[in-house]
N, C-alpha and C positions, 0 to 999 in steps of 0.2 A: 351727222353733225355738219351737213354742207352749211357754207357762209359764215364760219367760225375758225377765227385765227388756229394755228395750230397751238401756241400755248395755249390756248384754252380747252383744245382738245385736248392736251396733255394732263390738263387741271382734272378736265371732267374723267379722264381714265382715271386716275388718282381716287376721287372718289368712289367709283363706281366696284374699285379693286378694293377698296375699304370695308370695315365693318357696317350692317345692314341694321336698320330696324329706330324706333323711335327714341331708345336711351342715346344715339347719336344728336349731338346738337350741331346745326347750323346759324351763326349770326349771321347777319349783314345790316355794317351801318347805310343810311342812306342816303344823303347828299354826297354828289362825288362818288358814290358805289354802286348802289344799283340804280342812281339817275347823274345822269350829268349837271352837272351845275347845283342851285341851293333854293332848294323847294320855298324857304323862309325870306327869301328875297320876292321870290311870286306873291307870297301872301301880302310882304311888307307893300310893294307898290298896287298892289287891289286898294288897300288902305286910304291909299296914297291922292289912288285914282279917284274915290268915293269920300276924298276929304273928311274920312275919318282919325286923319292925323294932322294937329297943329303946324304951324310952325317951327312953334319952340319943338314941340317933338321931334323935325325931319330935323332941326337944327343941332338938339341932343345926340341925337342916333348918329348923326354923321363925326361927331364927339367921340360917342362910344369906339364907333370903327376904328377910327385911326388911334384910338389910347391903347384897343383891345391888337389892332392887327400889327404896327406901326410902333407904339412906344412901349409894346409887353404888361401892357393893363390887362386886365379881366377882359377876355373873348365874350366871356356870358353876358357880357351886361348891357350889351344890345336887344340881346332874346330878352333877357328880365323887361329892359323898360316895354319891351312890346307886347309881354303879356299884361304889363302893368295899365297897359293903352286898350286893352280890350274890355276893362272893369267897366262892368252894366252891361255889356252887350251879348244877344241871346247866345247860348248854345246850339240853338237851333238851324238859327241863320248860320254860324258860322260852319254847323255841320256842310250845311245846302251850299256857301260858298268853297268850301273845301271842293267839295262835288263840282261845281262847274269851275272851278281853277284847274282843278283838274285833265275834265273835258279837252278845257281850249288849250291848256299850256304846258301841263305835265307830263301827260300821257306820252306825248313825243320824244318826252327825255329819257325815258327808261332806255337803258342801253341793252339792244339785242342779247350781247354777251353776256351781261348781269343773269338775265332770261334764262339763259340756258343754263348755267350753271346753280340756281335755286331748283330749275326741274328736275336738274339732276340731283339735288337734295333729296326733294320729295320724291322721285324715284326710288330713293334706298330706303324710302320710309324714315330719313333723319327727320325730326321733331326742328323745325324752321321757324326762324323767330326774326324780326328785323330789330336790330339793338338801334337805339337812336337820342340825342339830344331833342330832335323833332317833337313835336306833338301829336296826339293821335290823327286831327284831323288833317294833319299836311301827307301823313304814313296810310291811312287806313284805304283810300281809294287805290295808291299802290299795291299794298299789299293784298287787297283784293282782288287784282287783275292777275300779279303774280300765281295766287295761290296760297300765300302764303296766312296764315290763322294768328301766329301769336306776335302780341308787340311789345316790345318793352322799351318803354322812351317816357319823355317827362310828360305827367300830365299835371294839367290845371283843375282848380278848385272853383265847381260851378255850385249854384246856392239859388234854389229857388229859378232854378231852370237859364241865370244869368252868371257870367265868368263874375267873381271876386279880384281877379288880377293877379293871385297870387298860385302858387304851383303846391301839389302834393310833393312835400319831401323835395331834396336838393334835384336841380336840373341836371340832365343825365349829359352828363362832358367830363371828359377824361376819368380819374380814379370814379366817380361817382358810376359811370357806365361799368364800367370792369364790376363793380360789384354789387350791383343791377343785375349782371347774366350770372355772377355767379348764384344769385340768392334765388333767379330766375333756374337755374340748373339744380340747385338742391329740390326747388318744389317740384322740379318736373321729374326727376330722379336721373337727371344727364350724368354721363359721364364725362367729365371735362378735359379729359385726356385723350378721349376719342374724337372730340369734337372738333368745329372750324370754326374762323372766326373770318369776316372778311371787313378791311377797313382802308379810310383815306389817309386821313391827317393824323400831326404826329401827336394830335390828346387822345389818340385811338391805343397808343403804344398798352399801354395797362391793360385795355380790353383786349385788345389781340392776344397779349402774354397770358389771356386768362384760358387758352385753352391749348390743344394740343399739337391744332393746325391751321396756327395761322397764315393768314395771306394776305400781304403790302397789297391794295388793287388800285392802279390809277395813282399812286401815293406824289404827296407832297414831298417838298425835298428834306426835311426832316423827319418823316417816314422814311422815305428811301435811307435814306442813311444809319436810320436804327434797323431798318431790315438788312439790310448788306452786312451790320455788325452784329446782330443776332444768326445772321443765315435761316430767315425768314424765305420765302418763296414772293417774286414780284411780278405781278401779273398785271400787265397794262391795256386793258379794255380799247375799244370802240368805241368813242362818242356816234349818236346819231347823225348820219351824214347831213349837211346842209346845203343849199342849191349854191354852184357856183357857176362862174361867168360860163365855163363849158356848158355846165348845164342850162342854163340860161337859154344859150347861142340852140344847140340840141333842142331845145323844146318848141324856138320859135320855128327852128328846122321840120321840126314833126307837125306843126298846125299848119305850117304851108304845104308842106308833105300832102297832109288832109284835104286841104284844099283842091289842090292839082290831082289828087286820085280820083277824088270824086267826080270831075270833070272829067277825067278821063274815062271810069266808067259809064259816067252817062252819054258820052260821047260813043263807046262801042254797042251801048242799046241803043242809037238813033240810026247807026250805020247798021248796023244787023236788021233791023227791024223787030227787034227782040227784047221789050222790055226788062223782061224778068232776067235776059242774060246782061242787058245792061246793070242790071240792079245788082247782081252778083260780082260781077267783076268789081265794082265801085267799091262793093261790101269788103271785099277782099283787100284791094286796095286801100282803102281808107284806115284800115287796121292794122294790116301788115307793115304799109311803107312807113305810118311816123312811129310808130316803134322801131324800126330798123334806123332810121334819121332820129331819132332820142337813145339810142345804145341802149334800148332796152333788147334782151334775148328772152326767148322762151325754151326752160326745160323740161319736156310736156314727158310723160311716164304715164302708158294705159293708151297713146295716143288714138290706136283704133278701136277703141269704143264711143269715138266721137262719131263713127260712120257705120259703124257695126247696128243697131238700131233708129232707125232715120224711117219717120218720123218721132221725134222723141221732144219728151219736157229736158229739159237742160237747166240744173238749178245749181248755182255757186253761193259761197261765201262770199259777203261783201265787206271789203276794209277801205277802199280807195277811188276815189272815179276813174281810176286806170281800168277799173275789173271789165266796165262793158268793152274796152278796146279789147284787152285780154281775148275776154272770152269771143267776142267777136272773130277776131283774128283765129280761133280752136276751130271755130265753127265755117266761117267759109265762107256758106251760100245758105240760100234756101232756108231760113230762119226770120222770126220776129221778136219784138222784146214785150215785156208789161213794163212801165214806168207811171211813176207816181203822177199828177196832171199839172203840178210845178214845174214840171221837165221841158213841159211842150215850149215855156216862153223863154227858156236856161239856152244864150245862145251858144254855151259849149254843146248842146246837146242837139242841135241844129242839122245838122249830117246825117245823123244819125237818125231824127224823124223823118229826112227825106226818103233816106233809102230804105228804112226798114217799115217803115207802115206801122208805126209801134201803136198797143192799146193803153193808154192814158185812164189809169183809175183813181178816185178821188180816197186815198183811204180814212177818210174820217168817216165818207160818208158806205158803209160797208153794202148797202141797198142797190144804190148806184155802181156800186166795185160789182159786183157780181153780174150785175144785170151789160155791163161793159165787155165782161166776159166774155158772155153768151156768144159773140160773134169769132170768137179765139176758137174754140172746138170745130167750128166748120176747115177753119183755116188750118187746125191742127189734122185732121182728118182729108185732107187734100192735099198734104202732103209740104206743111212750111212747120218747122222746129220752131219751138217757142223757148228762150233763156229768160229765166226768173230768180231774180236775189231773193229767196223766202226769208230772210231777214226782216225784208221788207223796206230797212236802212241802211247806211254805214256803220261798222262800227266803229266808235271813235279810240279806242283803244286796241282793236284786233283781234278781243276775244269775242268768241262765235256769242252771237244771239239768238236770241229762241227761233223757230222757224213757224211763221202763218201757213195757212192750210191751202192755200188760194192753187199754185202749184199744182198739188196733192192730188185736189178737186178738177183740177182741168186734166190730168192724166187719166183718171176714172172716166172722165166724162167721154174724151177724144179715143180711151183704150189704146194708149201708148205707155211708154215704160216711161222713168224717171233714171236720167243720166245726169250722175254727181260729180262735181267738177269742184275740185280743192282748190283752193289760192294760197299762193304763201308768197311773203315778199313785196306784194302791189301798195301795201303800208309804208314800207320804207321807200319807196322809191317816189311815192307821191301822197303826200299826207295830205290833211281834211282841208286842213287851210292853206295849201299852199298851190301855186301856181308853176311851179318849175318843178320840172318831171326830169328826173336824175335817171344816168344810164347805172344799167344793174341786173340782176336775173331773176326774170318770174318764175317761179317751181310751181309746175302745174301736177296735181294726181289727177287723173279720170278711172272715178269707181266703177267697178262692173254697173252694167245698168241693172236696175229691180222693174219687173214685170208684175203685172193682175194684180195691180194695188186695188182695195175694195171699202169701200165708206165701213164695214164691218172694223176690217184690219189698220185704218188706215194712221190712227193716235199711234196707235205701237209701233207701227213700222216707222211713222216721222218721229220718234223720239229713238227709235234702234239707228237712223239714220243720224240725227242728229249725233250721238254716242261716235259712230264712224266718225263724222268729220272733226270734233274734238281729236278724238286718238289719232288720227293721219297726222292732224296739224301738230300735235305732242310727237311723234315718234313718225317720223318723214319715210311713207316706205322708199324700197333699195338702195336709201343713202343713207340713212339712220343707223337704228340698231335692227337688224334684220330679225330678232326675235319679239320686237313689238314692233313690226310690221303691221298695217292694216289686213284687212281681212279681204284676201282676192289677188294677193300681191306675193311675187315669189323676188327675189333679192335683184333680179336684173332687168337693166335698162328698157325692155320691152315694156313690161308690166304684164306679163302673161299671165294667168291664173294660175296656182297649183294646183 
């Protein structure tokens, strides 16, 4: 459970020390609970942005707020008038803007802690469901990433493939949500007494009451106040961290960092006479020192399988443009990259073409990618490591993405082994869109390496691999739970094999 408050590690023993199995039910509402902030404020200013709302509209809505927040008016009657603001407009579209609001804006709010404490739901095989006022399309991209299948929240009434304006049955706020999960519990055959419930605000009071363990998360202060007088449990989350001036100062720290190494390495190959030691030392430098100047650390487990097999393909998870320092920094020396051939003009990526000779492929054009290749296997077979995100991208949410074959194919090719290198954490510390790289700890696994991969074997073993790197990243070996450890992994810091 590294990088989890201790109550929440507390929470999740609790569960885990519970009853097993899918007649267990888990809630969780979702603005405020398992994302920080209110997914309906993102949708509302999309709207806003694309002047699909009036005047009189913003002028309404900002009516609604203060009668609903301010003078104890109806809270709901801002959501109504906004559903009432979508009548004519496709379902379709708004599925695809759900999807990329998403993407850019959402994703980053999910709160680590929320994260772990749903896995650990679905770990015990509890039946997970996200209870919500929400709509499906602000819920379902989340709940996706989660893991999680079932929703129960308000939906709307579409007709001919466009919103009516008008909702299925009352909007799911307060009493109406309480007896949502419960109607939701009889069809699933829950036990409500076994169950959890977890929420913010105090129109959640009724829905929390509806099961047998509930939990204030994050609460408002009159949540807080009905949990302290029921003797509720209150468990106060982790917002996603956001860049501050430290981190700021740290970041600009590390790109001069980078600057100044690089020049120092090249400076030791001109004096040497020694290219490739120039190239290495730089290599080294350029990755280790701004991570050291941005308080980023590494906590690497398996560390010598990084040099145990050398020449080797070296393939990571991709979540962050931290990963190439990351892995960089694992790797040393003696190594090259593949990068996509957008990268070559990206002047973050500028350093990094110098000293590594990287091979530039166009992946739209797959002809081109392969025949780019071709010159990689010499280079692999003389003895220079190649690191490839089989991804192919980032991910923008952190869950693993399929894995290209490209890799795979250069391993066969050169008859080198394939060395797995997990990321955990390069997400949080430096997101898709952001520029300021926050100090924090990388958790690095490095899997045993796999040898005699063969064009025969090679589909099953890149989806048995794939399977590994989800499981690692679910269940962190020798810090985790050491009985769903990965495979290769005995409980301590070395990462020795059993």
């Amino acid at each position: 459970m590294s990088g989890l408050s201790q109550p929440v590690r507390n929470a999740i023993e609790r569960i885990e020390a519970g009853p097993r199995g899918p007649q267990v039910g888990a809630f969780f509402d979702l603005d405020g609970t398992l994302v920080a902030g209110y997914t309906g404020t993102t949708f509302f200013g999309d709207q806003l942005r694309k002047r699909e709302l009036t005047p009189i509209d913003l002028l309404r809505s900002i009516v609604d707020v203060v009668d609903g927040e301010v003078l104890g008016g109806d809270p709901t009657k801002i959501s109504q008038r906004f559903f009432a603001s979508l009548r004519g407009q496709s379902e379709e579209a708004y599925i695809a803007a759900g999807e990329r609001l998403f993407l850019s804006k959402i994703a980053g709010t999910i709160r680590a802690e929320s994260r772990a404490l749903v896995q650990a739901h679905l770990a015990m095989g509890h039946t997970v469901a996200v209870a919500s006022a929400a709509t499906p399309y602000q819920i379902a991209p989340i709940a996706r990433e989660l893991g999680i299948e079932n929703l129960v929240c308000t939906r709307l009434v579409v007709e001919d493939g466009v919103f009516t304006g008008d909702t299925e049955g009352p909007m799911l706020w307060g009493r109406h949500k309480a007896a949502a999960v419960r109607a939701f519990a009889k069809q699933h055959g829950l036990g409500l007494p076994e169950s959890y419930a977890y929420g913010n605000g105090y129109e959640d009071v009724a829905f929390l009451s509806s099961v047998g363990s509930p939990v204030a998360l994050n609460p408002h202060r009159g949540l807080r106040a009905a949990a302290e007088r029921l003797g509720w449990p209150i468990l106060n989350l982790r917002d996603p961290a956001k860049g501050s001036l430290t981190s700021v100062v740290r970041t600009a720290a590390a790109l001069g960092g980078l600057n100044a190494a690089a020049s120092a390495g090249m400076t030791i190959g001109l004096l040497s006479g020694d290219r490739q030691r120039g190239l290495n030392a730089a290599t080294g430098l350029t990755t280790g020192l701004p991570l050291a100047l941005a308080g980023v650390s590494l906590d690497v487990l398996g560390e010598e399988r990084l040099w145990s097999h050398r020449p080797a393909v070296f393939v990571a998870n991709h979540q962050s443009s931290l990963d190439p320092v990351v892995v960089g920094a694992l790797l040393k020396r003696d190594f090259t990259v593949v990068a996509k051939k957008e990268a070559r003009f990206d002047p973050r990526a500028l350093v990094g073409g110098l000293l590594l000779d990287p091979v530039y492929i166009d992946r739209a054009n797959s002809t081109e990618a392969r025949a780019a290749l071709d010159p990689v296997v010499e280079r692999i077979r003389a003895g220079t490591s190649l690191m490839i995100f089989p991804e192919g991208t980032r991910s923008a949410t952190g869950a693993l993405g399929r894995f290209k074959k490209g890799a795979f194919h250069l391993a066969i090719q050169a008859g080198v082994p394939i060395v797995p290198i997990v990321l955990r954490n390069t997400g949080e510390l430096l997101g898709k869109h952001s520029f300021v790289l926050k100090s924090g700890r990388v958790d690095v696994a490095v899997l045993p390496p796999e040898t005699d991969w063969t064009v025969k074997t090679m589909d099953r073993r890149i989806t048995k691999l794939h399977k590994t790197f989800e499981q690692t990243l679910a269940n962190w070996p020798g810090l985790d739970t050491p009985s769903a450890s990965a495979p290769g992994y005995s409980t301590s810091k070395s990462g020795q094999e059993d």
